[in-house]
N, C-alpha and C positions, 0 to 999 in steps of 0.2 A: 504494500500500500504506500507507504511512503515513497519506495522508489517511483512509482507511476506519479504520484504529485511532484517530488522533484521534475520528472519530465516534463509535466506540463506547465510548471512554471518555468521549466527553459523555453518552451512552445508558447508561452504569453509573453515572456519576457524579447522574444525575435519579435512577437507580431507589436507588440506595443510598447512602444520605444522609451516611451515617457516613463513608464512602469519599470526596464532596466536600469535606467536612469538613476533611480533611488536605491539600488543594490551592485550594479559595475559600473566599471570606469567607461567614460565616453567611448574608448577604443577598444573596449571589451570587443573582439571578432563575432559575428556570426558561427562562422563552424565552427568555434568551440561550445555556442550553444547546440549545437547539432552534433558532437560529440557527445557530449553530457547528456543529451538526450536518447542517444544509442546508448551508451552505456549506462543507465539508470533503469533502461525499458531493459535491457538486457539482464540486468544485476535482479530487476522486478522476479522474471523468468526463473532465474538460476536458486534466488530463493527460496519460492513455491517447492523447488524440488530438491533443495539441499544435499547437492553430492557430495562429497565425502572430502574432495581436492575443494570445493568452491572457497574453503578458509583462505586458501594461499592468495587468490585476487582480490580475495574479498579485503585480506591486510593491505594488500597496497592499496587500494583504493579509500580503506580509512586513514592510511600514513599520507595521501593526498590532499585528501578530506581536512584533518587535522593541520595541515603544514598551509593551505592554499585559506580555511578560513579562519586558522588558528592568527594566521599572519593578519588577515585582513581587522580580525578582530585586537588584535593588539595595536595596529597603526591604529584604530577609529579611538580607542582610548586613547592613547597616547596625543596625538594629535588634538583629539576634542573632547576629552575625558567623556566620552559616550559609549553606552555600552551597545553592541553588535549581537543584536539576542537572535537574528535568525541564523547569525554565523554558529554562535552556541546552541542552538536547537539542533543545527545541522552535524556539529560535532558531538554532542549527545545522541542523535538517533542512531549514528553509525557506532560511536561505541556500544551501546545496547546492543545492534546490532551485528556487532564484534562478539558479544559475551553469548547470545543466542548459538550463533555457531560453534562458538565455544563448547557450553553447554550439550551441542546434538555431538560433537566428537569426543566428550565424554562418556554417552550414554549410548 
C-alpha cells in the first residue's frame, strides 16, 4: 500500500508542477520521477509476495531512502530550523518496512 501511494504521488507530483514544487528542487528531473515510480510499483509487487532474497534490495533501497531524505531533512532544519515530516514518515515507513522482512526471514 504504501508503495502504490509513493507512486502516485510521483504521478501527481510530474503532472502538477506546483505540487512538486513544495517537496523538490526546481531541477528535480522528470525520469527520476518515472524511476521512482517503477520502482515503488515494482517494490509494491515484490512485497505482496515476499521472496526470500527481496531483503537484499529491499536494504539498498532503504540505505537510499534514509541517505537521499535523511539529507534532505537535515538541510531543511539546519537551514530553516523546520522540521521535514514527510521526509521522516518516508524514512519510518521503510524502516518498519525493513523490520517486516526482517521478521518473515526469521520465521
Amino acid at each position: 500500500m504504501v508503495f502504490t501511494l509513493a507512486a502516485a504521488w510521483h504521478v501527481t507530483a510530474m503532472a502538477i508542477p506546483s505540487l512538486a514544487a513544495t517537496a523538490y528542487p526546481s531541477a528535480y528531473p522528470a525520469w527520476r520521477h518515472i524511476v521512482f515510480i517503477q520502482i515503488n510499483l515494482v517494490f509494491a509487487w515484490l512485497f505482496l509476495l515476499r521472496p526470500r532474497w527481496f531483503i537484499w534490495p529491499y536494504i539498498l533501497l532503504v540505505m537510499q531512502v534514509v541517505y537521499s531524505h535523511g539529507t534532505a531533512a537535515w538541510a531543511l532544519w539546519h537551514q530553516e530550523t523546520r522540521v521535514d515530516w514527510i521526509s521522516l514518515v518516508v524514512i519510518a515507513a521503510a524502516l518498519v518496512g525493513l523490520s517486516l522482512l526482517i521478521q518473515d526471514r526469521r520465521g
